[in-house]
SEKOL-507135 format. One record per residue (C-alpha): residue number from 1; x, y, z. Coordinates in Angstrom, 1 decimal. Layout:
SEKOL-507135
R num     c1     c2     c3
R NUM      X      Y      Z
...
//
This chain:
SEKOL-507135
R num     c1     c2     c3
R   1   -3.2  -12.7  -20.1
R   2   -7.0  -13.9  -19.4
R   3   -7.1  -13.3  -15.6
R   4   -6.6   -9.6  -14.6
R   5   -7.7   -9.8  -11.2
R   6   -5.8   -7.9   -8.8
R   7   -6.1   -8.2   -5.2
R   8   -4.8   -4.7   -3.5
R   9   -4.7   -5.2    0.6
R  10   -3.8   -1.9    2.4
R  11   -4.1   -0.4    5.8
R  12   -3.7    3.1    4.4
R  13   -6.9    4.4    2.7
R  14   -5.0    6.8    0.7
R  15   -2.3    4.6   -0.6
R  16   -5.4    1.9   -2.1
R  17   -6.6    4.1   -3.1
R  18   -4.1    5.3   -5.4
R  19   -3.1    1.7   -5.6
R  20   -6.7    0.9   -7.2
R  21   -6.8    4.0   -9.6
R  22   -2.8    3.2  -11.7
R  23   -4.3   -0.6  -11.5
R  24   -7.6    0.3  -13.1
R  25   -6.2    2.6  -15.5
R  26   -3.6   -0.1  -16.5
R  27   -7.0   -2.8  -17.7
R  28   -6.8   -4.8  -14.4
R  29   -9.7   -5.6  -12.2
R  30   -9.1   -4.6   -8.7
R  31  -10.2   -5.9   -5.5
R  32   -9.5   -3.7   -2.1
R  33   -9.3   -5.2    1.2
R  34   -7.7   -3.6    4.4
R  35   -7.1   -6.5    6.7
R  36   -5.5   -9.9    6.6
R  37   -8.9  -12.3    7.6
R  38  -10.6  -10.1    4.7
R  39   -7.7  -11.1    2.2
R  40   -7.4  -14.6    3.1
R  41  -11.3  -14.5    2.1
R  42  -10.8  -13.4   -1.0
R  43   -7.8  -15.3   -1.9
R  44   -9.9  -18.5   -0.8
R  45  -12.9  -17.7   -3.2
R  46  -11.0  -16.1   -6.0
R  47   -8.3  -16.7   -8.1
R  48   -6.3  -14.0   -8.7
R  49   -3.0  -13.2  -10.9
R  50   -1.2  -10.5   -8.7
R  51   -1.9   -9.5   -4.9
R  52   -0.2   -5.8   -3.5
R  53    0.0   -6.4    0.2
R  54    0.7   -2.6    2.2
R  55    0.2   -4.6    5.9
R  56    3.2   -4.1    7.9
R  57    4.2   -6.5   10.0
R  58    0.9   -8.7    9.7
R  59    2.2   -9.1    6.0
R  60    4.2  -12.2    7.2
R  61    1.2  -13.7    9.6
R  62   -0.9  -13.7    6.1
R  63    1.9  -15.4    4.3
R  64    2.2  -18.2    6.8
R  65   -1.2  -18.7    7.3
R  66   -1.4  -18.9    3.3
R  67    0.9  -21.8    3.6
R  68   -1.7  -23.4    6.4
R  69   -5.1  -22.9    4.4
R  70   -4.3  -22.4    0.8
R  71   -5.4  -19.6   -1.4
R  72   -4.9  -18.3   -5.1
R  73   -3.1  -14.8   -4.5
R  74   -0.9  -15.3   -7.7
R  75    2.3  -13.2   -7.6
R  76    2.8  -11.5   -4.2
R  77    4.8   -8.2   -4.2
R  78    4.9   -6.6   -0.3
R  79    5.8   -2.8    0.0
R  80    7.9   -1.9    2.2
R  81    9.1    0.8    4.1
R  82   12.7    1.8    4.7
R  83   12.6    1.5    8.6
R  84   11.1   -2.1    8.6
R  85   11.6   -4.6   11.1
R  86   10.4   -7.5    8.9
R  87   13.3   -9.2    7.6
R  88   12.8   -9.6    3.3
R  89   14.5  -13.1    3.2
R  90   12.2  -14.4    5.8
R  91    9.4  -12.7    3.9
R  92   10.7  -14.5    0.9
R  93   10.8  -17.7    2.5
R  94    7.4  -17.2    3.0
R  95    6.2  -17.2   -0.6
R  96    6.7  -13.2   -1.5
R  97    7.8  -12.7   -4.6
R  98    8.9   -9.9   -4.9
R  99    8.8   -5.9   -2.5
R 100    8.7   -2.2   -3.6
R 101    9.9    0.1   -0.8
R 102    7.6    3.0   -0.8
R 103    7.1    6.0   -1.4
R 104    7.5    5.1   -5.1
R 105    6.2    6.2   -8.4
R 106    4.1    4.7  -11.2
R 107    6.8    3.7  -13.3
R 108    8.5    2.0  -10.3
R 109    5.2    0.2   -9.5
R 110    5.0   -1.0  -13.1
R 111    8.1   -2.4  -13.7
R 112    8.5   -4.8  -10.5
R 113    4.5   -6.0  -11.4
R 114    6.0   -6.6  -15.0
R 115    9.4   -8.0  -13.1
R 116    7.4  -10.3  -10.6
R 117    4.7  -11.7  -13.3
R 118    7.5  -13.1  -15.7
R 119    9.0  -15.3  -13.2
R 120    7.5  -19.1  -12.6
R 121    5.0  -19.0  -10.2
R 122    6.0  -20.1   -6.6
R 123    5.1  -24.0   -6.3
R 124    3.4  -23.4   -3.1
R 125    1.0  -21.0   -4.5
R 126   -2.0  -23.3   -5.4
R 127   -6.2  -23.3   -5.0
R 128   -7.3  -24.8   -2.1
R 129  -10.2  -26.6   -4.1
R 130   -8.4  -30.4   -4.2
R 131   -7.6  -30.0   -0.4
R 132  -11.1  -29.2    0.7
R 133  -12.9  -32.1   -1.6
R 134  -10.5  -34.3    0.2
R 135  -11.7  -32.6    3.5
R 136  -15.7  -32.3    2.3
R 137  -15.4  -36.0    1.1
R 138  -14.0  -37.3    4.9
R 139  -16.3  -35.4    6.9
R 140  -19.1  -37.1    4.6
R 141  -17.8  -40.4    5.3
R 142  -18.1  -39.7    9.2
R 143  -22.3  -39.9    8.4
R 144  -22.7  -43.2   10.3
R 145  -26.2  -42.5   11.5
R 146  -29.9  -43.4    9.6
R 147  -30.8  -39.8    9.8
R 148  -27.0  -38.1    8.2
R 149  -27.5  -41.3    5.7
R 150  -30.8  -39.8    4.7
R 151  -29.6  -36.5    3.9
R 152  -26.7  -38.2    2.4
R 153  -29.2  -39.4   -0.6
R 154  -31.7  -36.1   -0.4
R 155  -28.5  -34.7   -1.3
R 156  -27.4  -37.0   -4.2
R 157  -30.6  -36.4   -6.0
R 158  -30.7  -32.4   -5.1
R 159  -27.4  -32.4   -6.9
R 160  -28.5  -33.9  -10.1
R 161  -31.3  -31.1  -10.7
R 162  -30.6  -27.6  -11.0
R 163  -33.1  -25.9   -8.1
R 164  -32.7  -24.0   -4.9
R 165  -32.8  -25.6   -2.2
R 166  -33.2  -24.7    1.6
R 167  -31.0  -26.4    4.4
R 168  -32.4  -26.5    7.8
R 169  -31.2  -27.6   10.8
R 170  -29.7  -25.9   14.2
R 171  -26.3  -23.8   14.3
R 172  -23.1  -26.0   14.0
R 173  -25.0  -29.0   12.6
R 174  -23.0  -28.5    9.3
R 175  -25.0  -26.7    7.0
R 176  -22.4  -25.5    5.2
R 177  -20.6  -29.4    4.4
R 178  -24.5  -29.9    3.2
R 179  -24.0  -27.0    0.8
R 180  -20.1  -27.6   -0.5
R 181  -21.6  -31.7   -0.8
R 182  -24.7  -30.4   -3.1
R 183  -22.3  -28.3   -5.2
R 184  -19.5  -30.6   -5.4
R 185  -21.8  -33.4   -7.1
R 186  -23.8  -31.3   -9.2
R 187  -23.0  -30.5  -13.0
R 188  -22.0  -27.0  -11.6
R 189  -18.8  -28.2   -9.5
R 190  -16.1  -26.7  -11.9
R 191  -17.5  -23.7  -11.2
R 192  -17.4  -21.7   -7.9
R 193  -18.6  -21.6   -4.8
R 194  -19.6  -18.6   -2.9
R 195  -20.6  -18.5    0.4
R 196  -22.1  -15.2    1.9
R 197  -23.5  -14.9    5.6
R 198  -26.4  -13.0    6.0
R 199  -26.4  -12.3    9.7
R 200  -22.6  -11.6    9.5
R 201  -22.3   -8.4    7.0
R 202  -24.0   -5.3    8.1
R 203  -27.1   -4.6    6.7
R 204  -26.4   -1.4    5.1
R 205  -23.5   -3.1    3.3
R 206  -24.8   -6.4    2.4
R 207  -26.7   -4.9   -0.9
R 208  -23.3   -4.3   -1.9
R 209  -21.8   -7.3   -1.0
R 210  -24.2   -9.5   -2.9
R 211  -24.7   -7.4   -6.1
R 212  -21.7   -5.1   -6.5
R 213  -22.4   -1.3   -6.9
R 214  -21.1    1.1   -9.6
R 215  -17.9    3.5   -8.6
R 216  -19.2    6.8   -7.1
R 217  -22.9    5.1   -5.8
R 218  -21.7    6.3   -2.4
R 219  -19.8    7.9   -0.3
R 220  -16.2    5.5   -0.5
R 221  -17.2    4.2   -3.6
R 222  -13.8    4.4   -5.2
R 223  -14.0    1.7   -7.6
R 224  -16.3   -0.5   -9.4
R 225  -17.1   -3.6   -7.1
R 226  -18.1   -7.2   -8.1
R 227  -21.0   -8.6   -5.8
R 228  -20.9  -12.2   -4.7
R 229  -23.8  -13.0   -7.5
R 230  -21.2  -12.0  -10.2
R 231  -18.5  -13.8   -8.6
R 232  -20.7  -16.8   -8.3
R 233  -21.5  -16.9  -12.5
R 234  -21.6  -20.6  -13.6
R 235  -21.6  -22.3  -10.0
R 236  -23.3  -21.7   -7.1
R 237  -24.2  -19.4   -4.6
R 238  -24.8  -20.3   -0.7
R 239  -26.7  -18.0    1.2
R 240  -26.1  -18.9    5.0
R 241  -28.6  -17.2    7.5
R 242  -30.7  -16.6    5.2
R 243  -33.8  -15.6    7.6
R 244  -31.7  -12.6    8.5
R 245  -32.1  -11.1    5.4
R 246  -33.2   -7.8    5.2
R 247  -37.0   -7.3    3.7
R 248  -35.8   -4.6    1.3
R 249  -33.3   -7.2    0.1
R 250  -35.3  -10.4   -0.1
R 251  -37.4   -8.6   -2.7
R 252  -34.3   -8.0   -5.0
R 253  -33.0  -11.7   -4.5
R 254  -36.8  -12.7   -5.6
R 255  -36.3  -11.2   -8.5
R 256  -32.7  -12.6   -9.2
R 257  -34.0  -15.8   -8.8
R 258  -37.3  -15.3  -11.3
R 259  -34.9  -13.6  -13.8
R 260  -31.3  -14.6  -13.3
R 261  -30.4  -10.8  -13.3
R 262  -30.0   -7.6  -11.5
R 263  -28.1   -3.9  -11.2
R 264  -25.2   -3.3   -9.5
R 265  -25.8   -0.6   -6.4
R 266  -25.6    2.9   -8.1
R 267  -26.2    1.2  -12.0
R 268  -28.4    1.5  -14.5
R 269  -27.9   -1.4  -16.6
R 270  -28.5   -5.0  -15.6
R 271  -26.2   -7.9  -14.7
R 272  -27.3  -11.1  -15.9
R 273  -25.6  -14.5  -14.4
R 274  -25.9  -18.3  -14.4
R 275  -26.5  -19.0  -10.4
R 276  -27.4  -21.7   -8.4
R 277  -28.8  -20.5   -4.9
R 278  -28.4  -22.4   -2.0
R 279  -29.7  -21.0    1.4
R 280  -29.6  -22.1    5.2
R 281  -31.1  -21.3    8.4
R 282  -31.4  -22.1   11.9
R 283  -34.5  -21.0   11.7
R 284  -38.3  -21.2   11.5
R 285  -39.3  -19.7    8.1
R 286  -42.8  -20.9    8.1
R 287  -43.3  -19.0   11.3
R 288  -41.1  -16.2    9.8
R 289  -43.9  -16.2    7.0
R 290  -46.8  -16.0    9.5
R 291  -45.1  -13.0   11.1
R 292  -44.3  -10.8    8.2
R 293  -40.7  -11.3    8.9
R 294  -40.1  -13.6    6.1
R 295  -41.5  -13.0    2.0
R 296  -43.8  -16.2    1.5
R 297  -43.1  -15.8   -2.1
R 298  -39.0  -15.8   -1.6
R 299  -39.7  -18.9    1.1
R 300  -41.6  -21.3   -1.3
R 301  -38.7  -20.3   -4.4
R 302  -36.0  -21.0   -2.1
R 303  -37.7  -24.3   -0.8
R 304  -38.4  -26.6   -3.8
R 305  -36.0  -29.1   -2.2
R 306  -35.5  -29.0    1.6
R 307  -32.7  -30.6    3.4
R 308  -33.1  -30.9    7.6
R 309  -29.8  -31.2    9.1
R 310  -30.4  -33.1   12.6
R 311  -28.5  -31.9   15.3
R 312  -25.5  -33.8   17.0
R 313  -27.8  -35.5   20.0
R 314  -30.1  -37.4   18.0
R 315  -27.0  -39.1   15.9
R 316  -24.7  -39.8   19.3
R 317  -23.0  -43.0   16.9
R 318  -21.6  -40.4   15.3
R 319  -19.8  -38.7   18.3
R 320  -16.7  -41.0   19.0
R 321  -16.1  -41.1   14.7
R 322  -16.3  -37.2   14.4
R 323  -14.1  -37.0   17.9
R 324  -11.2  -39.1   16.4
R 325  -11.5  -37.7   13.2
R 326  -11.0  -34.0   15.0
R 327   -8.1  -35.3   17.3
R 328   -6.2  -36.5   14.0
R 329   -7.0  -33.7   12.3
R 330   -5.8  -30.9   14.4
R 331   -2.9  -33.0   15.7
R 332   -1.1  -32.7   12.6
R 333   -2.8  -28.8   11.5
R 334   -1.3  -27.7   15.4
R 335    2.1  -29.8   14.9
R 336    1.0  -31.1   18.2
R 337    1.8  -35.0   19.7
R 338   -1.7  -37.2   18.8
R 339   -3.6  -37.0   22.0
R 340   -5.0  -40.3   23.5
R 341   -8.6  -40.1   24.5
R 342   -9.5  -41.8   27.7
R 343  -12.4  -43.9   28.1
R 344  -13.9  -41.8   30.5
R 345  -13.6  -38.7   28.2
R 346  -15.4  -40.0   25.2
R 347  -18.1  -41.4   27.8
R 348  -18.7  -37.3   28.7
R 349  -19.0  -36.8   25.7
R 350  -21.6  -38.9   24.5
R 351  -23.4  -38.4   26.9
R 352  -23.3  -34.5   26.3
R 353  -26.1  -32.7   24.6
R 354  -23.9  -30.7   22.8
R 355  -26.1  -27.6   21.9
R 356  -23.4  -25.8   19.7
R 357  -23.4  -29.3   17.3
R 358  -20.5  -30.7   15.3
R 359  -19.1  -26.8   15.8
R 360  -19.0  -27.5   19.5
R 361  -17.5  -31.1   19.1
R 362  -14.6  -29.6   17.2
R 363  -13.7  -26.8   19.1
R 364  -13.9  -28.6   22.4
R 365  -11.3  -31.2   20.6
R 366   -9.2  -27.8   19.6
R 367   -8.8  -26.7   22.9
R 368   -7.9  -30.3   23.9
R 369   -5.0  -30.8   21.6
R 370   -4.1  -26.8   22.3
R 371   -3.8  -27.2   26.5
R 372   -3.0  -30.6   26.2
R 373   -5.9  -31.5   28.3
R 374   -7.2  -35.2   27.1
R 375   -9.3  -35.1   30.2
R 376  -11.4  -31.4   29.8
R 377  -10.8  -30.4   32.5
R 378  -11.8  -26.8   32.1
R 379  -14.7  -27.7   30.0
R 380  -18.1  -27.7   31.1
R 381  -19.3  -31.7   30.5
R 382  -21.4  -33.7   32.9
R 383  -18.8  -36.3   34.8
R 384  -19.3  -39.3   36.8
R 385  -21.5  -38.3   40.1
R 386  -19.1  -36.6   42.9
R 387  -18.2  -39.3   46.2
R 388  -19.5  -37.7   49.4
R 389  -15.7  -36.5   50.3
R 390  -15.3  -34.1   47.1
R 391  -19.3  -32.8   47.9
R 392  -18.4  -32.4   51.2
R 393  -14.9  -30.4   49.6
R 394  -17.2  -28.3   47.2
R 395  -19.2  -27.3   50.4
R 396  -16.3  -25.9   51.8
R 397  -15.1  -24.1   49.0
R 398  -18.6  -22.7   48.1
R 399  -18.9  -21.3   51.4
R 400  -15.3  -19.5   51.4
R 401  -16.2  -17.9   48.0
R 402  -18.5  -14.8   47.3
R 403  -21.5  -15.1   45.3
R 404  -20.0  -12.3   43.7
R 405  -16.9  -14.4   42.5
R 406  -18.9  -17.0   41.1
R 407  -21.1  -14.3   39.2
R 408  -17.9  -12.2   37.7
R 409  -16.1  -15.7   36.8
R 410  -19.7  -17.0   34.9
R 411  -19.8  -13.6   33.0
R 412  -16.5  -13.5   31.6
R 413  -16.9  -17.4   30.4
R 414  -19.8  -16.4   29.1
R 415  -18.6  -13.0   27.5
R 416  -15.3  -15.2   25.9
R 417  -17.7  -17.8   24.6
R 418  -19.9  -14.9   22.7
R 419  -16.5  -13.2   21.4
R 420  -15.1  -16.4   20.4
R 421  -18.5  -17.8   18.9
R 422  -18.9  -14.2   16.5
R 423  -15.0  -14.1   16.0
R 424  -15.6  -17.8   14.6
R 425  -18.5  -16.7   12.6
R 426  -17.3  -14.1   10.4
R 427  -13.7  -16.2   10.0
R 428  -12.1  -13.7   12.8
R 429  -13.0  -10.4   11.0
R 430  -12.5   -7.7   14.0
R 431  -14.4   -5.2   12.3
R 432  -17.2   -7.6   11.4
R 433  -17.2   -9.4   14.8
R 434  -17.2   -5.8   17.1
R 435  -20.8   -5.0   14.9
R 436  -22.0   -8.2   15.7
R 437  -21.9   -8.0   19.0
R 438  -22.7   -4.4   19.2
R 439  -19.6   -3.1   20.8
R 440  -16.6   -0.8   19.5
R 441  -13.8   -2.1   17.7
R 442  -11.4   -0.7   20.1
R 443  -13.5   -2.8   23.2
R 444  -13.5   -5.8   21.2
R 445   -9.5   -6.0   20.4
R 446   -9.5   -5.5   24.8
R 447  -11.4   -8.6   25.5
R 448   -9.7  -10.6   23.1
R 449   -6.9   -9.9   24.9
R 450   -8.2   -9.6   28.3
R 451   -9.6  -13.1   27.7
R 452   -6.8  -14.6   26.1
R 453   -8.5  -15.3   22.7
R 454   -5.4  -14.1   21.0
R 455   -3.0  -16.0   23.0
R 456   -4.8  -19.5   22.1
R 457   -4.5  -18.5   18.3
R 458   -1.4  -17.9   17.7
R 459   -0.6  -21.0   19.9
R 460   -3.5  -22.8   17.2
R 461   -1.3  -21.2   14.6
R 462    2.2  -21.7   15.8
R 463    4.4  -22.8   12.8
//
């Protein structure tokens, strides 16, 4: 068997961790997550051959949305305990392959793994590359303007010569589709792609993250870990927010890219690997340079080829294709009715400014097909200018509320536009989301359902 990667995803510190030792000691290479959104991310970058999942009852909510977003878990066994509500044929339905009720021993675990890996693999089970060129190659398509068409060909030619290059642009421009696009037509596109924010991982763990560490290089350090550098070996790395990188880390990524090599946190030897570095910001990094902020030697290795990414008001052409394109698009992933847009709608929206870009675009068109609200109504667009009667209505009303009304209901948009904007970032990682916005992870799982956040994605999600 070539591919011994093992993905282990338990709630229970002690149980992975026992999980991670019998898998190790049997020659496979283990990967420990503890919640569903980090599985999902693994499962979408790597492929592996088994996947352990101790979850409880959010076991079935990673099957299903497996089924939505693709992955490459391999063989799924669930565990199981004796009092659970989770029905095993639904489970099974969902693509499990097989379950080991716990508490059991080593021998157990060892012969439902050898059980569960000599039967076919389930048809549904299947990398989500083919989907997402399909995907990468229609949002391409929806580059009507002079400008997009531009970056379309900086892009052709980047892709044909193996440098870095830096992507700029503002957030939500679609940095990232810039990135995949590079990748996809460069010589490098059988290989994979990695994709690591910088602002999202906290700084203290991002070291890891990109370069691994040793088992025992710190406290929690149970097992040896692969960095994303590694995982990246023969394709291509993208380094998104790359001005948030850490000083005492841009140093070690100079050096990766002047020598292709590196040691893993807590190691002694190096790791050498075939990488292709890609990196994005929404940022100035000449001004980054002039203030310290930024190493001027990392900025002119990263920028041999630059790619600006214009924002979504200077290509408005591009609006009403991108709109319809979202509206199909979520139609069918929601299993909702194909909304109609009226006139006057797609007029707002042009005429928009739209400073959260194509990320904006889409998620206003989300909540449209989610409420059912072709008319966006609760969204915050200019409209046609009010008639005297409904100023003269808004008077009223103004006058009858408080100013401190109209202050509480602007902070708690505001507050569910920040949660949903970091929740969106770090592909709804709680733990990740709660350090970004500086809070405790008990707070942030109270406004997400205080504001309803949770509510609208299951209803996103709804089979």
């Amino acid at each position: 068997m070539k591919n011994r990667l093992v993905l282990v995803a338990a709630e229970e510190p002690t149980l992975s961790h026992h999980l991670v030792e019998l898998l190790s000691e049997w020659g496979y290479e283990v990967i420990s997550v503890v919640s569903v959104d980090e599985a999902l991310g693994e499962m979408a970058q790597r492929r592996f051959v088994l996947s352990l999942l101790d979850l409880g009852s959010q076991a079935n909510d990673l099957l299903r949305r497996l089924k939505t977003q693709g992955g490459a878990p391999g063989t799924i066994i669930l565990l199981t305990d004796s009092d659970t509500r989770e029905s095993p044929a639904e489970s099974a339905a969902l693509g499990a392959d097989d379950f080991l009720q716990k508490p059991f021993s080593a021998e157990d675990l060892e012969n439902v793994i050898k059980s569960a890996l000599a039967r076919p693999r389930r048809s549904w089970d299947r990398s989500p590359d083919d989907d997402s060129r399909v995907r990468l190659r229609e949002e391409i398509g929806l580059w009507r303007s002079p400008r997009m068409s531009d970056v379309r060909e900086i892009i052709e030619q980047a892709a044909r010569v193996d440098v870095t290059v830096l992507i700029m642009g503002e957030t939500g421009t679609g940095k990232d589709v810039v990135a995949r696009a590079i990748h996809e037509q460069s010589v490098r596109q059988s290989g994979p792609f990695v994709k690591v924010n910088c602002a999202a991982v906290p700084r203290e763990l991002l070291e890891s993250e990109l370069f691994g560490h040793e088992r025992g290089a710190f406290t929690g350090a149970h097992q040896l870990k692969i960095g994303k550098f590694e995982s990246a070996d023969r394709g291509t790395i993208f380094l998104d927010e790359i001005g948030d990188l850490h000083p005492a880390l841009q140093g070690k990524l100079l050096h990766v890219l002047q020598d292709g090599q590196f040691s893993r946190v807590g190691g002694r030897s190096t790791v050498k690997v075939d990488v292709r570095v890609l990196a994005a910001t929404n940022q100035d990094l000449e001004q980054a340079v002039a203030g310290g902020r930024f190493r001027e030697d990392l900025y002119y290795r990263l920028n041999v080829i630059q790619v600006m990414v214009p924002p979504l008001r200077e290509r408005p052409e591009e609006i009403p294709v991108l709109a319809d394109y979202f509206m199909h698009r979520y139609s069918q992933l929601f299993r909702r009715e194909t909304l109609q847009m009226p006139a006057e709608t797609m007029q707002r929206l042009i005429r928009h400014r739209f400073p959260g870009n194509v990320r904006e675009l889409e998620n206003m068109i989300k909540r449209m097909i989610v409420l059912g609200d072709p008319l966006l109504r609760r969204s915050p667009l200019p409209g046609p200018a009010p008639t005297a009667e409904e100023n003269g209505a808004r008077t009223v009303k103004a006058a009858t509320t408080s100013l401190k009304d109209i202050a509480r209901r602007a902070a708690q948009t505001a507050e569910k536009e920040a949660i949903l904007q970091a929740l969106e970032q770090t592909q709804w990682n709680r733990v990740r989301a709660a350090k970004l916005l500086e809070i405790s992870y008990r707070a942030l799982l109270y406004k997400i359902k205080d504001s309803g956040l949770d509510r609208e994605r299951r209803a996103s999600h709804r089979p």
